[in-house]
C-alpha positions as CSV (number, residue, x, y, z in Angstrom):
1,X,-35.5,6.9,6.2
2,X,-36.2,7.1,2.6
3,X,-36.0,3.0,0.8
4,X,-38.6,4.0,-2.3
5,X,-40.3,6.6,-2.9
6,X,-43.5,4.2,-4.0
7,X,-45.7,7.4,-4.2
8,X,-43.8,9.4,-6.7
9,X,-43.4,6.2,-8.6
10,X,-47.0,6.2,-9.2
11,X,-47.4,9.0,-10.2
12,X,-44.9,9.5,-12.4
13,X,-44.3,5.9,-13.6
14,X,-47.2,3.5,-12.4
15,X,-46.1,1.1,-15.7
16,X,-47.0,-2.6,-15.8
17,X,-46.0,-3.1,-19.9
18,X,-49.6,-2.9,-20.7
19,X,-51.6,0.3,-19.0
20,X,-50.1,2.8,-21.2
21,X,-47.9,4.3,-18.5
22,X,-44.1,4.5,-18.5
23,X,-42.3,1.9,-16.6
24,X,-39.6,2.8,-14.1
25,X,-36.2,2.9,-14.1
26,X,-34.1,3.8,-11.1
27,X,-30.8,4.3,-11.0
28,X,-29.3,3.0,-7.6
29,X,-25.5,3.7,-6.7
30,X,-23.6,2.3,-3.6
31,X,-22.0,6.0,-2.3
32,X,-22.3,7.6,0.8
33,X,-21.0,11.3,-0.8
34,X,-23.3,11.5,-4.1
35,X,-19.5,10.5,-6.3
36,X,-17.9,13.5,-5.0
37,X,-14.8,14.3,-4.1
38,X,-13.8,10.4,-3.7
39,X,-10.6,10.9,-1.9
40,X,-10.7,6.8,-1.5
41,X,-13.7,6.3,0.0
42,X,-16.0,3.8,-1.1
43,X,-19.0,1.8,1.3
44,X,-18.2,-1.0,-0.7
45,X,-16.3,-2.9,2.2
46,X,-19.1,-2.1,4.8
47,X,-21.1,-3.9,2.2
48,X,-19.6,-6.9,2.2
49,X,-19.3,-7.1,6.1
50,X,-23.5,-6.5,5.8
51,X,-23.3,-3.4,7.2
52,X,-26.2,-2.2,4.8
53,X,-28.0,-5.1,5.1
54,X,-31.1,-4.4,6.4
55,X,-31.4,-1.3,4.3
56,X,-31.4,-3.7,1.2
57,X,-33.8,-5.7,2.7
58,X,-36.3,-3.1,3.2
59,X,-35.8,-1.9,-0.1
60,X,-36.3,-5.0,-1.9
61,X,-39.4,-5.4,0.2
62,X,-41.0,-1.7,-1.2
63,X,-40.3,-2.2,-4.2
64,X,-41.4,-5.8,-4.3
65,X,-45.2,-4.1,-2.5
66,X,-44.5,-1.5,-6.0
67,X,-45.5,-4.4,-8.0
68,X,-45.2,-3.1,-11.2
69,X,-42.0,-3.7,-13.2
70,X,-38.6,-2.0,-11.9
71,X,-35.7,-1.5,-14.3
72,X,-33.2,-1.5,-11.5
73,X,-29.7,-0.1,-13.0
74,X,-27.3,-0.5,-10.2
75,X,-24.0,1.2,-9.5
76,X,-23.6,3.0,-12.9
77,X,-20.0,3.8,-14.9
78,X,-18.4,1.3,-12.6
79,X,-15.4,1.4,-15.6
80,X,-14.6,5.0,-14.1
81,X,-12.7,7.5,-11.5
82,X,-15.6,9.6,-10.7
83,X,-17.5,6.6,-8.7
84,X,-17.7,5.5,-5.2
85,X,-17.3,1.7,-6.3
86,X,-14.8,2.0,-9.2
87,X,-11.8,0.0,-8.9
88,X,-9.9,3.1,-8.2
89,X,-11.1,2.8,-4.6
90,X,-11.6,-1.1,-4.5
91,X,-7.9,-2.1,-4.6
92,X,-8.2,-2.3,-8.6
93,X,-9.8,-5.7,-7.9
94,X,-13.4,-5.7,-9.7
95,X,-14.4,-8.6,-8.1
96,X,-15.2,-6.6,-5.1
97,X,-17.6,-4.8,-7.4
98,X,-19.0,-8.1,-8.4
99,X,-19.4,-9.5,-4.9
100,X,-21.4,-6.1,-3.8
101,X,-24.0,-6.2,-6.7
102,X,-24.4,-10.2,-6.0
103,X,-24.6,-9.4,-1.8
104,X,-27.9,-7.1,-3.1
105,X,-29.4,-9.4,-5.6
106,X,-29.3,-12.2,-3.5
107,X,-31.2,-10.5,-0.6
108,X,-33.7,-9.2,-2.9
109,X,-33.9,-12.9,-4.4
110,X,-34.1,-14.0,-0.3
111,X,-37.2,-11.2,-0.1
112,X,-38.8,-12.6,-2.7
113,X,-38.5,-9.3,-5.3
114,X,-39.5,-10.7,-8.8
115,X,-40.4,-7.3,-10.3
116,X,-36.7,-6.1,-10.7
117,X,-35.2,-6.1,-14.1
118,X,-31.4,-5.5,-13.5
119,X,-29.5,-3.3,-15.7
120,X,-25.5,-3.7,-15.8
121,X,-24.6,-0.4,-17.3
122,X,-20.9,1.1,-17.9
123,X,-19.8,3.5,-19.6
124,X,-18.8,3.4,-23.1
125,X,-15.3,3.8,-23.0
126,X,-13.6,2.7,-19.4
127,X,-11.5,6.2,-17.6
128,X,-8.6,5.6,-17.2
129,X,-7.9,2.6,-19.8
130,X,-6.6,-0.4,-18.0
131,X,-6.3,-4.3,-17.8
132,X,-8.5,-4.0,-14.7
133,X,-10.8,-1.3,-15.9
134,X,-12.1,-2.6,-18.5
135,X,-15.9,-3.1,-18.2
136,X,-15.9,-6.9,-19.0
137,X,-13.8,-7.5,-15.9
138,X,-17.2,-6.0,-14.0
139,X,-19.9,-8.2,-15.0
140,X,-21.6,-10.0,-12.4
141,X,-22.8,-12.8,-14.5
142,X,-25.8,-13.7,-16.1
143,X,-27.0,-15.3,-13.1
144,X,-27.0,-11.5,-11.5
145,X,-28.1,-9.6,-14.8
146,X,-30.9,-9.2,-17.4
147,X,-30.1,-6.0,-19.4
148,X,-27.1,-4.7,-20.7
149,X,-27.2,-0.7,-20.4
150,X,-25.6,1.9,-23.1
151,X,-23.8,4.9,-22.4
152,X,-22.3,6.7,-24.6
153,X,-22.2,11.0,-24.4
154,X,-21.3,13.7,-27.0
155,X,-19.1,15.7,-24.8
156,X,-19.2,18.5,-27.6
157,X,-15.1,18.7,-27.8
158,X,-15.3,19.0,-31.7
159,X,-17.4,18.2,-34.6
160,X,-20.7,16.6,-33.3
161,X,-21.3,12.6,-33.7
162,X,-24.8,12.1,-33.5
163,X,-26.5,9.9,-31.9
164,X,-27.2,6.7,-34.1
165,X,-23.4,7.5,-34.9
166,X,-22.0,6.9,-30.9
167,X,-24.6,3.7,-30.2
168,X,-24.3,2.0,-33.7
169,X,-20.5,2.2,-32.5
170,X,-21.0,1.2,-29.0
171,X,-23.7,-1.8,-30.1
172,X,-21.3,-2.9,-32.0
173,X,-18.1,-2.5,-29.7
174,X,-20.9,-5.0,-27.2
175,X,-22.2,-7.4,-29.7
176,X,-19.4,-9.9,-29.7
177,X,-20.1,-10.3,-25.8
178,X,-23.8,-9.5,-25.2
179,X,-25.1,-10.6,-28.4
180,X,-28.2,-12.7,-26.8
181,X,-28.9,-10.1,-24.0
182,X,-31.4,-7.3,-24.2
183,X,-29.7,-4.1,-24.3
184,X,-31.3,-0.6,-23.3
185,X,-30.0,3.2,-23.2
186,X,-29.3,4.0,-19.8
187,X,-28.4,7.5,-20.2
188,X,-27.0,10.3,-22.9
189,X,-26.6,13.7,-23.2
190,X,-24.8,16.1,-25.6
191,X,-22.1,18.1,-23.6
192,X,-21.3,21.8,-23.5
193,X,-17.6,20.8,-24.1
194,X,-14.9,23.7,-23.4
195,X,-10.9,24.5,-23.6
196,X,-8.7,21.8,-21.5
197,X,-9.1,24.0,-17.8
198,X,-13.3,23.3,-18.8
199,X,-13.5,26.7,-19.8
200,X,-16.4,28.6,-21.8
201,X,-19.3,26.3,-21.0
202,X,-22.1,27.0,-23.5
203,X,-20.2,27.4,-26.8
204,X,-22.2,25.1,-29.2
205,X,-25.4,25.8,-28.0
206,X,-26.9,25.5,-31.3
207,X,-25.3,22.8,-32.3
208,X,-26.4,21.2,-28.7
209,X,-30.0,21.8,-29.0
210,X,-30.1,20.5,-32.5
211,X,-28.1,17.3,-31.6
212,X,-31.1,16.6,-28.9
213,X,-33.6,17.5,-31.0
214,X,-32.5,14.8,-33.8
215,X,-32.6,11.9,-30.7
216,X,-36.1,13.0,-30.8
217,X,-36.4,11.6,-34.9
218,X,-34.1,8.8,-34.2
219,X,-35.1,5.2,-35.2
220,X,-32.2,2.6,-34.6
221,X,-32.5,-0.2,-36.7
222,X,-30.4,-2.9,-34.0
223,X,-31.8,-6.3,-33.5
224,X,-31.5,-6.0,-29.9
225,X,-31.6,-2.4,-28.6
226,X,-34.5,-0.8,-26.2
227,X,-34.8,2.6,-25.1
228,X,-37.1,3.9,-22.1
């Protein structure tokens, strides 16, 4: 079984902060079916009985022999319905999410890992809105976290916000809580958008490709704001 793939990671990442070479991020995400078809199934619960374990340990243990820095951004767009830990399959109760994430970080803090930087990353607006949804209620504390992530997407519905546009928005919309915490872009993308079936995929290409070119020119002026 697969923990880390330490040799790809070298070659592709290999980054300390000072040898020129990108530093990794991996994106890790408790599902046993890749966020497909949920139908209210999540591992979560096997998690908490320690089920997995072992498989954490051995993980924390290749990726502590990596050595090099590790931007660990675990379980993703938690605020959601499309993930296997959202609250729509954990009994709307985010403190199961929160008791997961902390079951990991303390084993890798047990292994002896100090090369992880963890990333708490949801998405920009919480799907579907509610009380319980809302990203705030998933934090797992500053204990358990050392990055806010950003994720905001132009799903190319309409007329196109660029991107300084969506993260000025969403920097600001995190400010008021985060305001002494680093904060990096996890992810974004410009969508192909389409009619309300998710129809005629494509339409905007131009306006797509032009829309990632300009992230390419972007400078964001934020006090606080990193991108890898």
């Amino acid at each position: 079984m697969l923990f880390f793939p330490t040799e790809l990671a070298e070659e592709f990442a290999g980054g300390n902060g000072f040898n020129g070479k990108p530093v990794l991020q991996v994106s890790y995400q408790f599902t046993t079916n890749n966020n497909v078809g949920l139908e209210g199934r999540t591992p979560i619960y096997d998690i908490l009985r320690g089920r997995y374990d072992d498989h954490f340990r051995q993980l924390a243990q290749d990726i502590k022999a990596y050595s090099k820095p590790v931007l660990f951004r675990l379980n993703n767009e938690m605020n959601t319905d499309w993930t296997s830990y959202c609250g729509m399959v954990s009994l709307l109760d985010p403190e199961l999410y929160i008791a997961s994430w902390r079951r990991m970080y303390d084993i890798f803090r047990e292994e002896g890992v100090d090369n992880t930087i963890w990333i708490f990353n949801p998405m920009a607006k919480s799907c579907p809105y509610s009380r319980w949804g809302d990203s705030l209620c998933y934090v797992p504390g500053s204990d358990y976290v050392q990055v806010l992530g950003l994720t905001y997407y132009e799903f190319g519905n309409g007329d196109l916000v660029s991107f300084p546009d969506l993260y000025k928005e969403l920097y600001a919309m995190n400010e008021p809580y985060f305001r002494d915490w680093p904060m990096i872009v996890g992810e974004f993308a410009c969508g192909a958008g389409g009619d309300s079936q998710g129809l005629a995929l494509g339409r905007n290409k131009e306006n797509r490709i032009q829309w990632i070119k300009a992230v390419s020119y972007t400078h964001l002026t934020l006090p606080t704001i990193y991108s890898v």
